[in-house]
N, C-alpha and C positions, 0 to 999 in steps of 0.2 A: 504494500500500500504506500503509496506517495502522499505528502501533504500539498495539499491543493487550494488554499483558502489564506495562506499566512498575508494578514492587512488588507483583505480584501472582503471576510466576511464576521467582523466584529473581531479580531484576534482578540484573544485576553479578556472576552467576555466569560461568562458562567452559562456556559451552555449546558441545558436540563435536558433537549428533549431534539432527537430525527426522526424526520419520516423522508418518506422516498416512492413516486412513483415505482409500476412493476418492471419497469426498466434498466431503474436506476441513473436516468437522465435528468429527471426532473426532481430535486429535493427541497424540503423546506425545512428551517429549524428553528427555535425559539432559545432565547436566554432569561433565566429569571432576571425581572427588572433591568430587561434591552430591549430589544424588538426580533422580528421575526424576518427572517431571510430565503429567499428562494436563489435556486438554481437552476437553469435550463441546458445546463450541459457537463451534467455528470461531477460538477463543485468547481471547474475552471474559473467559471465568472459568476458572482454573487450581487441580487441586487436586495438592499433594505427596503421592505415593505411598511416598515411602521415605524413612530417615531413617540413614540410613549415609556420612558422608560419606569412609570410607576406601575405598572401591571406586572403582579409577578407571574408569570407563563411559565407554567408547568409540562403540557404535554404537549403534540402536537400531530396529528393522523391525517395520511394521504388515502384518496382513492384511487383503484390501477392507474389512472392519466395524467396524476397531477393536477386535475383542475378542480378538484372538489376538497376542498381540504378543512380542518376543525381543526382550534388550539383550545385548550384549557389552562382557566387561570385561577392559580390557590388566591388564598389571602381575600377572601370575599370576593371574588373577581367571575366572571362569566365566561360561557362557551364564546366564542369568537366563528366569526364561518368565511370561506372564501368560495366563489364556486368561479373564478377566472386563474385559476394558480395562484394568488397569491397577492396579486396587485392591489385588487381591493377587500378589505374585511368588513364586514356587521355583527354586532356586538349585539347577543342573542339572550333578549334578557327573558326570553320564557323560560331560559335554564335556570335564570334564580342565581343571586349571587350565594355563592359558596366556597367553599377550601376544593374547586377540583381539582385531583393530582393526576390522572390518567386519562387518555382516551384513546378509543379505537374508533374504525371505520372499514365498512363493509369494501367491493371493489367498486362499488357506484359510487359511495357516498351519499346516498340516501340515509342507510341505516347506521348510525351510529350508537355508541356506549362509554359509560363512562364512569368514573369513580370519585367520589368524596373522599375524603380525608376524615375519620372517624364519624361515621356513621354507619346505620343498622342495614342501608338501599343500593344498590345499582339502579347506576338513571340510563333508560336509552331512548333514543327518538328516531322516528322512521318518517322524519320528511327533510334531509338534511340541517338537522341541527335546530329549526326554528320551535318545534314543540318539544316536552321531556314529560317522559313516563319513569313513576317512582317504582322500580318491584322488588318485592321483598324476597329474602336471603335467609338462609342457614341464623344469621346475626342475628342473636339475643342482648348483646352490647355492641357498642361503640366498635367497628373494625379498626383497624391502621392500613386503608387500601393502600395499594401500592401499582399494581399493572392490571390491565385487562385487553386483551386480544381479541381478535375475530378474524371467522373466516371469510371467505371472497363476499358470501349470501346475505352475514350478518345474523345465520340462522344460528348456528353454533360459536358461543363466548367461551373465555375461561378468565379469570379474576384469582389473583391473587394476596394474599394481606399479610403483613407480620402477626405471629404467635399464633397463628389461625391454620387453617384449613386452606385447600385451591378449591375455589368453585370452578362448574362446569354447567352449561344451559346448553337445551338440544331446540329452543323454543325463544329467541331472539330475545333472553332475557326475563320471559313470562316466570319460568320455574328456572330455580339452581338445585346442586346436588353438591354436597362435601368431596372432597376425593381425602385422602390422610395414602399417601403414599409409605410405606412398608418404611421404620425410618425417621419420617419426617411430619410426626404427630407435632401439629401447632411450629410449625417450623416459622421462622422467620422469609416466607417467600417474597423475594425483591422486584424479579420480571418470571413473565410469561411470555409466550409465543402461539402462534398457533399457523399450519401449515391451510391453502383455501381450500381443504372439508371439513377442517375443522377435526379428523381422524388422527392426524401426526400431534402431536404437541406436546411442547416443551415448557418445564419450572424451573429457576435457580432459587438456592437458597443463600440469603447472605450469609458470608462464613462461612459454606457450607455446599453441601452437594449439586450436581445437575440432574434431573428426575427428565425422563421422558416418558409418554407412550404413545402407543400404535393403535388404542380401540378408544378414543374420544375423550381419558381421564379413566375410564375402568381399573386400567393396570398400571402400573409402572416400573422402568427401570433406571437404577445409580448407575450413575459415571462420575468421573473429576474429570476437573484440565487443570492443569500445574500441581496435583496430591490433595486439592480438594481444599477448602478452608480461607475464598479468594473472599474479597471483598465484591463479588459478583452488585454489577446495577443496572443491566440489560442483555437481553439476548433479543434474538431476531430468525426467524425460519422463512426458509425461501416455501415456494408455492407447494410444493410438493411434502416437504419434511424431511428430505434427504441433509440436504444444505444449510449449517446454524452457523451463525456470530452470534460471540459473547465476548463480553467486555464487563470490567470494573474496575475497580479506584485501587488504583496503586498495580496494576495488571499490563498483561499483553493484549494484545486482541487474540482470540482463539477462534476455530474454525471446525466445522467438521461436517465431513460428506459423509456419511454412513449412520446417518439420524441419529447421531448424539452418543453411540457408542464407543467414538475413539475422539480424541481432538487434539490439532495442532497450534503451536503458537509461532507469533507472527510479532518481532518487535516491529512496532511504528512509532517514527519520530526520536529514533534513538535512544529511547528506555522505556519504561513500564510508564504510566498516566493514569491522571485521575478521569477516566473514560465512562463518562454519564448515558450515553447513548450509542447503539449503534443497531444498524441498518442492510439485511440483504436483501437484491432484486428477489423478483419472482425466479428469474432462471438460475439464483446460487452465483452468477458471475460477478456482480458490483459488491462492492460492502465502504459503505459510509461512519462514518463515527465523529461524533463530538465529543472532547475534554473540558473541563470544569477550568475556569479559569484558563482556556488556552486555543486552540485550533479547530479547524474542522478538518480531515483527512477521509480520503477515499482513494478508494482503487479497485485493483481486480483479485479475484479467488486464483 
């Protein structure tokens, strides 16, 4: 991976959150308390979309094309929507201001999902972002969300939280279902992933393991990358679930084509980073990433 962004897209901001079309051409990113940035060719050339740096922007979700895209902002802050790439946003206050820290979106961008920051609900909305539906969860307290995923349909989610359980929906968020992977009862789960049926899917634990499975959340199987106990804060699955990046703070970027079973590391940028996000195409070839206080890097598998 090459870095592709030095001064040209916020250097030295606190980059929280990538998305990326399913090509990996088209990316957009968010900095807590910066703005939001697009790319049309792969991270060569960056242009600033927003100019607000009091919003804290937590999350940020593309649809396959790029042009439909949703940010989410903690700290009392709203869904955000684009449906030009990036250019122009609308601040969508039917979502209710809240602590959001997560989002997803389907490959349209119609159906999205999304997470609070201790609360009992998963919120998701099925007209791009402009209405939100509360549905209720496993949660009998407060969660600590963290990530939630979707596949291409929006039909099938997975949600994850610290000290808790992974959810899993087969029902665009109507019903959840616990998974407690063999392990990793109440584990601290950081990111999630999910391949577009929604059948492949991947959990990191922070400090701790990578969980996969192959039948929806049913089963799962442990792997490490580096002997396991990384400061894990995002992972990403290509279309299929062959193809994973993961990334965390103080780490390599890691990789792996055999759905999570073996994984390689990859220094970028000349040593380990505090690596907040990162990003594969649908076809496993691109892989994008943002550092905390530093760059944005991309390149090829």
């Amino acid at each position: 991976m090459t870095n592709r962004t030095s001064g040209t897209a916020g250097s030295g901001s606190d980059w929280c959150s990538i998305a990326s079309d399913s090509t990996g051409a088209k990316l957009a990113a968010v900095a807590e308390y910066g703005d939001i940035w697009t790319s049309t060719d792969s991270g060569a050339t960056w242009n600033k979309r927003t100019d607000d740096t009091d919003i804290a922007w937590r999350s940020i979700a593309s649809d396959s094309t790029g042009q439909y895209l949703a940010a989410a902002a903690d700290n009392t802050g709203y869904i955000w929507t684009s449906a030009d790439s990036g250019v122009t946003w609308t601040e969508q206050t039917g979502s209710g201001a809240k602590n959001w820290y997560s989002i997803a979106s389907d490959s349209t961008g119609q159906y999205l999902a999304a997470l609070v920051s201790g609360s009992t609900v998963i919120w998701t909305s099925a007209d791009y972002g402009v209405n939100w539906t509360s549905r209720s969860t496993p949660a009998t307290t407060f969660w600590s969300w963290k990530s939630i995923a979707s596949d291409s349909t929006g039909e099938y989610l997975i949600a994850g939280a610290y000290s808790r359980s992974v959810l899993t929906s087969s029902d665009s968020g109507a019903a959840w279902t616990a998974r407690e992977p063999s392990g990793a009862t109440y584990a601290n789960w950081k990111a999630v992933a999910s391949d577009s049926t929604g059948k492949y899917l991947v959990a990191v634990v922070d400090s701790g393991w990578i969980y996969t499975s192959s039948d929806y959340g049913v089963s799962w199987s442990e792997s490490s990358a580096g002997g396991g106990g990384q400061n894990w804060t995002s992972v990403s699955s290509d279309s299929t679930g062959q193809y994973l990046a993961l990334a965390g703070d103080g780490t390599d970027i890691w990789t792996s084509a055999d759905y999570g079973t073996t994984w390689a590391s990859h220094e970028v940028g000349g040593s380990t980073q505090a690596w907040q996000s990162v990003k594969i195409s649908s076809d496993g070839k691109r892989i994008a990433a943002a550092v905390l206080g530093g760059d944005i890097y991309t390149g090829t598998r």
